[in-house]
N, C-alpha and C positions, 0 to 999 in steps of 0.2 A: 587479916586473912592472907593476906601476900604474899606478909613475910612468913607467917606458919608454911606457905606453899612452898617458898623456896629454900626454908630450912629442910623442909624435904626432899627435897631436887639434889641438895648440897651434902646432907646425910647419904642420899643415894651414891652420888658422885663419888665422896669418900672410899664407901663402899666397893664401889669398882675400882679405884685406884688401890686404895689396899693395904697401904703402908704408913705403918704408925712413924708418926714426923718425932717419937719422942725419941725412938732410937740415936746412937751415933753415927756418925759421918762411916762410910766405907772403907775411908783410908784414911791409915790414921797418921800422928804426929801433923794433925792440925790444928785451927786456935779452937778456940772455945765455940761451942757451937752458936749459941743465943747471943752474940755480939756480933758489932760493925767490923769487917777484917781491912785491914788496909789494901790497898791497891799491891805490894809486893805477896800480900798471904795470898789475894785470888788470887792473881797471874799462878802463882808456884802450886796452888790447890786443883788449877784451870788445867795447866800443863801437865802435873801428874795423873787427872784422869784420862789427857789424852795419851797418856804415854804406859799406861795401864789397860785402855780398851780402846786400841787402837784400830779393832773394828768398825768401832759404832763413835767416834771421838777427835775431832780435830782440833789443837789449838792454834789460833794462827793473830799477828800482829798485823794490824790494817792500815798501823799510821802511828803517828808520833802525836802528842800533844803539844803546846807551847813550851812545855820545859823539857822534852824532850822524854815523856814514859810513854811504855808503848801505849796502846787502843787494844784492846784483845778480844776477841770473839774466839768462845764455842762452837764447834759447830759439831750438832749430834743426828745418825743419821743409821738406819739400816739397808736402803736399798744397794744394792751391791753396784759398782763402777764408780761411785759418789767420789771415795776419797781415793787419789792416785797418789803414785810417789812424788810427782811436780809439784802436787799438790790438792785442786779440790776442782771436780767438775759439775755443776749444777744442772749444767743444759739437761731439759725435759725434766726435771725434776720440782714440784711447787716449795719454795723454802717461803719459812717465815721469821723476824726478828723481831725480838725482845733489845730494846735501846733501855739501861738506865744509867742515873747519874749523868742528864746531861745540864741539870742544877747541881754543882758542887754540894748545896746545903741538902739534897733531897735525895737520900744516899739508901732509901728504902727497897726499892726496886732491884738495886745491884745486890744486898743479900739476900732477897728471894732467890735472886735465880744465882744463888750458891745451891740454895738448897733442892731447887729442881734440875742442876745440874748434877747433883750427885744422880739423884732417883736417874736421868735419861742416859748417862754414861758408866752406870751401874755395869759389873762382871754378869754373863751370862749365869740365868740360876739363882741370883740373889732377888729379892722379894718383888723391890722397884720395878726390874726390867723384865719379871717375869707375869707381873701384872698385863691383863689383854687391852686397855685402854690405851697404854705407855707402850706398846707394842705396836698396838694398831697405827698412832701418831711416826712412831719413827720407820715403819715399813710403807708410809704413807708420801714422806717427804722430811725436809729438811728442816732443825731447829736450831737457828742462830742465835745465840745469847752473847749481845754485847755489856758485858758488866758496866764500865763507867767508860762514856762519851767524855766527862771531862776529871778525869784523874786529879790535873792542877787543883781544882775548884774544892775536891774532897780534902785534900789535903787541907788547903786556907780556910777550910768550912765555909765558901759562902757563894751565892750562887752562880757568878762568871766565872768564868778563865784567867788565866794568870795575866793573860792581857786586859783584864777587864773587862771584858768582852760579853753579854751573853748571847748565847748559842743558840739560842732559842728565837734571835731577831736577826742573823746571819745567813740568811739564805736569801736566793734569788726570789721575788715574790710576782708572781702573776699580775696581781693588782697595779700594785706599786709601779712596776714595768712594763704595763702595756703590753702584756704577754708573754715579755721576755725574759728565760728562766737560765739564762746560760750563768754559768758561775764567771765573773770576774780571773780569778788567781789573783783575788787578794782578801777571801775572806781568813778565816781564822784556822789552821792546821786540823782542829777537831773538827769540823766544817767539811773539809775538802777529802779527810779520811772517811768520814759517812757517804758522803754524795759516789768519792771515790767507787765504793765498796759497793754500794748499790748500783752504781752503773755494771760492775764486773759483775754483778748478778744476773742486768739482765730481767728478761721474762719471767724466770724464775722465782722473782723474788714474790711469793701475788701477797705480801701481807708483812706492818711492823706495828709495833704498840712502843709508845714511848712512856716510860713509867715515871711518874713527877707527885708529889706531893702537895700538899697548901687546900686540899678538897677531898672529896670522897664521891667524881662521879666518874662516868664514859664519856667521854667528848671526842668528835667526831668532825670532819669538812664540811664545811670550809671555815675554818678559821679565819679568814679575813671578809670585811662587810665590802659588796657590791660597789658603794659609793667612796669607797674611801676613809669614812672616819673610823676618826681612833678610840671613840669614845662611845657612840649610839649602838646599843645592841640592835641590830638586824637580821633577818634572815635570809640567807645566802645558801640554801641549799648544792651540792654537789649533784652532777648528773647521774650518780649513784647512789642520792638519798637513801633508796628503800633498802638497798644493799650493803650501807652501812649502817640503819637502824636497827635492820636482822643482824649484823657481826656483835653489835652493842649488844644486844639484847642476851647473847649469847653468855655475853661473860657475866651480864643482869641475874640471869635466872637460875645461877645456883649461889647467889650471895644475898643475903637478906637487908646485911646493910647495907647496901646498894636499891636496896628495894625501898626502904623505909627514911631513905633519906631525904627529910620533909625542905633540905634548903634547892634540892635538885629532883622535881619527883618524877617516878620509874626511874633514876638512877643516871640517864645517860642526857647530852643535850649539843646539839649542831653549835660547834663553834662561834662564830660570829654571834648566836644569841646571846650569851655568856659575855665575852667582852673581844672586841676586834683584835688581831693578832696576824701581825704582817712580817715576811723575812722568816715564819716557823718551819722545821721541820714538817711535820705533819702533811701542809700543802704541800711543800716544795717536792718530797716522795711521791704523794699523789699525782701532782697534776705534772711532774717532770720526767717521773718513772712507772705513772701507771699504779705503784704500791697503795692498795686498800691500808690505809694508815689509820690510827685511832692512836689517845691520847686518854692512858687510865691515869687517875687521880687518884693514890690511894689511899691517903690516910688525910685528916683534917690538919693534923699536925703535921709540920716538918720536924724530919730528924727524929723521930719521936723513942722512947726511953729505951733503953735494950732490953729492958724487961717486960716489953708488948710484942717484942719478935715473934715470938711461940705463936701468940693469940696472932697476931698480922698475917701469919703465912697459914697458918691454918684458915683463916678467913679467905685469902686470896689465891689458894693452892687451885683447890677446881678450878676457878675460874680461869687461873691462868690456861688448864688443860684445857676447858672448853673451849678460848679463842685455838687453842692449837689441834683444836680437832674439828672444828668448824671451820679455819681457813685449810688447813690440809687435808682431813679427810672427808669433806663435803663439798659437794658441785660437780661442773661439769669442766672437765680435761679434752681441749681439741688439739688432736695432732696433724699437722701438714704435713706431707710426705713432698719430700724438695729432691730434685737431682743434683750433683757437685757442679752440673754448667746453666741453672737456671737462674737467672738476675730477674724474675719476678718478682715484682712489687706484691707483696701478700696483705690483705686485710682483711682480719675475724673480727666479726661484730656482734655483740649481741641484741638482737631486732627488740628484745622483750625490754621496754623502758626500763632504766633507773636500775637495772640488774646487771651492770660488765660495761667497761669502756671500749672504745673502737682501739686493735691493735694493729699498728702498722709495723711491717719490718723488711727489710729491701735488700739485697744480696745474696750472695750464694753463700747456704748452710752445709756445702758437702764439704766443707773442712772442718773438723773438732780436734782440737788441740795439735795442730799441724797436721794430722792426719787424717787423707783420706779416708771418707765415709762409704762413698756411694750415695743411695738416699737416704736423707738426714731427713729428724723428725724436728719441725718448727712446734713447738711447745706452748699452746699458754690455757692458763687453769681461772676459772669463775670459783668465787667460794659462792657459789650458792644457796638457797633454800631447795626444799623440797619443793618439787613441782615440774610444769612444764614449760621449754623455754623455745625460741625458734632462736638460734644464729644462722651469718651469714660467711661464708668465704668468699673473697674475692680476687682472683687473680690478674695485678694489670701489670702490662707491658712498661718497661722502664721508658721513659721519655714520651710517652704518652697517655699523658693525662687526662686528655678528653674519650678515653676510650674508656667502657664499662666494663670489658674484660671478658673470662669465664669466670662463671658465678657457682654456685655451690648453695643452694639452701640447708638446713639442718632443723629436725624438732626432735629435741631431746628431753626426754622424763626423766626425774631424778628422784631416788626415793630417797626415804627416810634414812640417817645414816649410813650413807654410802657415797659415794664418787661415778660418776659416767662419763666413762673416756670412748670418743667416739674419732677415726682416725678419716681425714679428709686429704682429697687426694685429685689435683685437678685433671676436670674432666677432658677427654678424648674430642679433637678436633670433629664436628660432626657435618656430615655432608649433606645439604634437603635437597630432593625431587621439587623439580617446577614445573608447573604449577602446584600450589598444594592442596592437597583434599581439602572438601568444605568441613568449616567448624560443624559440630555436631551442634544441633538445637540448645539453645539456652548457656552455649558454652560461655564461661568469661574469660575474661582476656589474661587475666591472670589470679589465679589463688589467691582467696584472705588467707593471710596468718592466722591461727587463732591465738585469740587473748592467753598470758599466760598467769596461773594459779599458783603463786607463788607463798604460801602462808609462812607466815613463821614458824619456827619450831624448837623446842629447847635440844633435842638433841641427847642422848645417852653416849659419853663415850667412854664407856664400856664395852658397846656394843661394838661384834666382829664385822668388817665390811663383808656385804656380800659379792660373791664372786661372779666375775665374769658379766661384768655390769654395762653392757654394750649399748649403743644409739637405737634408739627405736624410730625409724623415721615416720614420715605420714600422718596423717589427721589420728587424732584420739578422743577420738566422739564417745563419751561412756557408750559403753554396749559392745564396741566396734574392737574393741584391743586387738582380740586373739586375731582377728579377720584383718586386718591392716599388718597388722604382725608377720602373719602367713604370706601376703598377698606381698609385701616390699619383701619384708627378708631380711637376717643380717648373716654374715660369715661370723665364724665364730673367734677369729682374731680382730673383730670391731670394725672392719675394714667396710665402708659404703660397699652394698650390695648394688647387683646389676637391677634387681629392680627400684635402687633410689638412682640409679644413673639414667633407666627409664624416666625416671619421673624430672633429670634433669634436662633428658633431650625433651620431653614435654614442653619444657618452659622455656627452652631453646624457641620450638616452633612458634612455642605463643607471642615470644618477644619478637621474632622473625614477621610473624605474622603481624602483629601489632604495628612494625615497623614498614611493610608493605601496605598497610591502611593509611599507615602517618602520609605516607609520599603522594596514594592519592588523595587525601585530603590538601594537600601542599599545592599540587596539581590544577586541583580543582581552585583552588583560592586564589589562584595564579590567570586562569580563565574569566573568574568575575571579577577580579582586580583589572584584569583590562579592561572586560564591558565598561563597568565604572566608568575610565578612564574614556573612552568613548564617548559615552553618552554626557559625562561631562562637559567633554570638546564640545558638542552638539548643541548641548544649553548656552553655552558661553557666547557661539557662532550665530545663534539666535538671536538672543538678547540684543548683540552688537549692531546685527542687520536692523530690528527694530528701532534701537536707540537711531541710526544711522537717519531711518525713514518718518523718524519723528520732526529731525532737524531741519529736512527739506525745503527751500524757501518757497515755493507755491504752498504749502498745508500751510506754513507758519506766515502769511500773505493773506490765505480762503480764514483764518483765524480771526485775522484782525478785522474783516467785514462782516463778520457773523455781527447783527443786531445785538445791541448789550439789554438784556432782560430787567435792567434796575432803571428804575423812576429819580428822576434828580426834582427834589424839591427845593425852590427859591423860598 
């Protein structure tokens, strides 16, 4: 029944994509379609789409390998400002990357995304790009396709590096290092061009899949076990379990053989269960860069015959769209508005469990690309589910860390195939009258949150985002929408309304207030902390005087003539 459901899902998908995969390549004098192309045919096939649709099309070299070829990343994209003459600017923008070929023998992945880099780099007009799902994705955010991480390996056909090295057990690991995630400079060149590349991302980057062979499922954080071994499956959930079991699911449900794969069932499974995996990429993105990372398995076989290409990429086409329209054009986008002389400490959190990591980021954003901004938008995107989420901003002063700062609450709805960007913006110094009016009857001291509804959802991305998709703040008690709606308010450029800044100096007072109750409690603990101490002394001083008037030699004298009550029998 499953898989009949998600052959339907997968038909539909088609459907909205649009484009018959039997056709030829767009540009021609290239190899053969249905074969492996060597590391010189992409690079030259990479570069002439980006030198053909230079709009929408970047190619660029990130790094060298051990023998010295380049690393080459696609990078496909519609929003306008993205690609400059320097080069490529992502700030504010959500990108996502496709890693394949980082097993030399697992060479599947790097020609897929031949073939879904023609469709995204397609000439305005022609079928690909004028299809609304492949539209949607690249007016949405950015799609990086690294072909092969390890070029050397392709070549020797086998799974390390020219050094021997595999890639895959080369990274800094959380476990293993007691936290410590800094690279050395002396892992392996392919190594240090990813990490590289990913740091120059940035916030931006909220999402990458690294495409490998030898299986046929989703695999997901944390890769390496709690304890350390290398051999006991464990479960080692990430503090964004649910949030990458919605990503999986996503590219789950329009593949069937994903569905019906009886040695992995429903298709996807938390690393560490599977078998421990320390020094991987995967982690090392996550938990170094923040990158929602996943790990598709595609095929049982490695290498598998050139004559299952057709079949592989039609099986794997949606799905690849659906992770790139699940992490780009779903969730919610929070913008900070920064001045060019503010060195606040900023942190967005998402309060809703297991949905969005805490992001820190510190310095002044009024520089982009040497030039002055003025205020500059601090960027970062949740791929979410539909539903409702509460975040937090928080703004603290550099060098002071015991300070809680000005805070910022957020409850944001997010519907069904779409994106809600809501722009935050810290609040106005506020000044309270003392004494303060009394709480009103039954007040509390501070708001619950409410729980948030986050179900899963397959998603159509076909469908066009809707517009104008702003923060809705305040409680959403069914019934209450439109009246909560009305009563906060948004601007229609997303920006916090004066009535959620109302509801910040609220919380101001209450914390104010909470804070004037703490001192006399403090106060007061302070006053019977001495009693105490007092009455203590007083026992002590007692007791002494007693002991003192027991020792006495008259009572201990009247003692020894007291008559003895006991009969001596001879």
């Amino acid at each position: 029944m499953r898989a009949s459901g998600g052959a339907v899902a997968r038909l539909l998908a088609f459907a909205v994509i649009g484009v018959c995969v039997a056709e030829g390549l767009n540009v021609s004098s290239v190899p053969e379609r249905w074969t492996y192309w060597s590391n010189d045919e992409i690079a030259e096939y990479a570069n002439l789409l980006a030198s053909e649709n230079p709009a929408r099309c970047r190619a660029a070299s990130i790094g060298k390998s051990a023998k010295g070829q380049d690393i080459l990343v696609l990078s496909a994209t519609t929003k306008p400002g993205v690609f400059l003459n320097a080069g490529m600017d992502v700030s504010g923008t959500p990108s996502f990357l496709y890693i394949g070929n980082m097993h030399g023998n697992e060479p599947l992945g790097r020609q897929l995304m031949v073939y879904m880099a023609e469709e995204l780099c397609a000439s305005p007009g022609k079928a690909p790009v004028a299809n609304p799902a492949i539209r949607r994705i690249l007016s949405s955010g950015v799609v990086h396709l690294l072909f092969t991480l390890n070029p050397d390996g392709f070549d020797l056909r086998r799974r390390e590096n020219a050094n021997g090295v595999d890639l895959n057990r080369n990274f800094p690991d959380a476990i293993l290092g007691s936290g410590n995630m800094t690279l050395l400079g002396t892992e392996e060149p392919e190594s240090l061009a990813i990490a590289g590349f990913a740091s120059r991302l940035g916030s931006s980057l909220v999402g990458a899949s690294l495409l490998h062979e030898g299986a046929l499922v989703v695999n997901y954080p944390l890769d390496g076990a709690a304890s350390g071994s290398r051999r006991q499956r464990e479960p080692n959930p990430s503090r964004d379990d649910a949030l990458y079991r919605y990503l999986a699911q996503r590219y789950i449900d329009v593949q069937p053989e994903l569905q019906s794969n009886e040695e992995f069932p429903g298709g996807k499974i938390q690393g560490s269960m599977w078998y421990p995996v320390y020094g991987g990429l995967q982690d090392y993105l996550y938990r170094k860069h923040n990158v929602y990372t996943t790990t598709v398995e595609m095929n049982d076989q490695k290498w598998p015959p050139e004559a299952q290409l057709g079949a592989l990429w039609r099986q794997h086409r949606a799905s690849m769209y659906a992770f790139l329209d699940a992490y780009l054009c779903q969730g919610i986008t929070v913008k900070v508005k920064r001045g060019p002389d503010d060195l606040r400490v900023v942190e967005v959190a998402m309060v809703t469990e297991e949905m969005g990591r805490l992001m820190v980021f510190s310095g002044s954003l009024g520089y982009i690309n040497g030039d002055p901004q003025g205020d500059s938008l601090l960027t970062v995107h949740y791929p979410v589910p539909p539903g409702e989420y509460d975040l937090q901003v928080n703004w603290v002063d550099r060098g002071d860390t015991s300070s809680v700062g000005d805070r910022q609450l957020l409850h944001v709805k997010v519907e069904a195939n779409s994106r809600t960007t809501v722009i935050a913006e810290r609040p106005a110094p506020v000044v309270f009258s003392d004494p303060l009016p009394p709480l009103p009857p039954n007040a509390v001291d501070e708001p619950d949150l409410p729980a948030a509804d986050s179900p899963s959802s397959n998603g159509d991305i076909g469908a066009e985002p809707p517009r104008n998709n702003l923060v809705v703040p305040g409680d959403r008690r069914p019934g209450l929408e439109t009246t909560q709606e009305n009563e906060m308010g948004t601007r229609g450029d997303g920006v916090i309304s004066e009535g959620m800044r109302s509801k910040a100096m609220l919380l101001e007072k209450i914390s104010w207030r909470r804070s004037q109750r703490a001192n006399e409690i403090q106060q007061a603990s302070y006053v019977s902390t001495g009693l105490m101490i007092v009455l203590f002394v007083a026992i002590v001083v007692l007791a002494a005087l007693r002991s003192k008037k027991s020792r006495d030699p008259a009572q201990r004298e009247g003692r020894r003539k007291t008559p003895s009550s006991h009969v001596n029998l001879v």
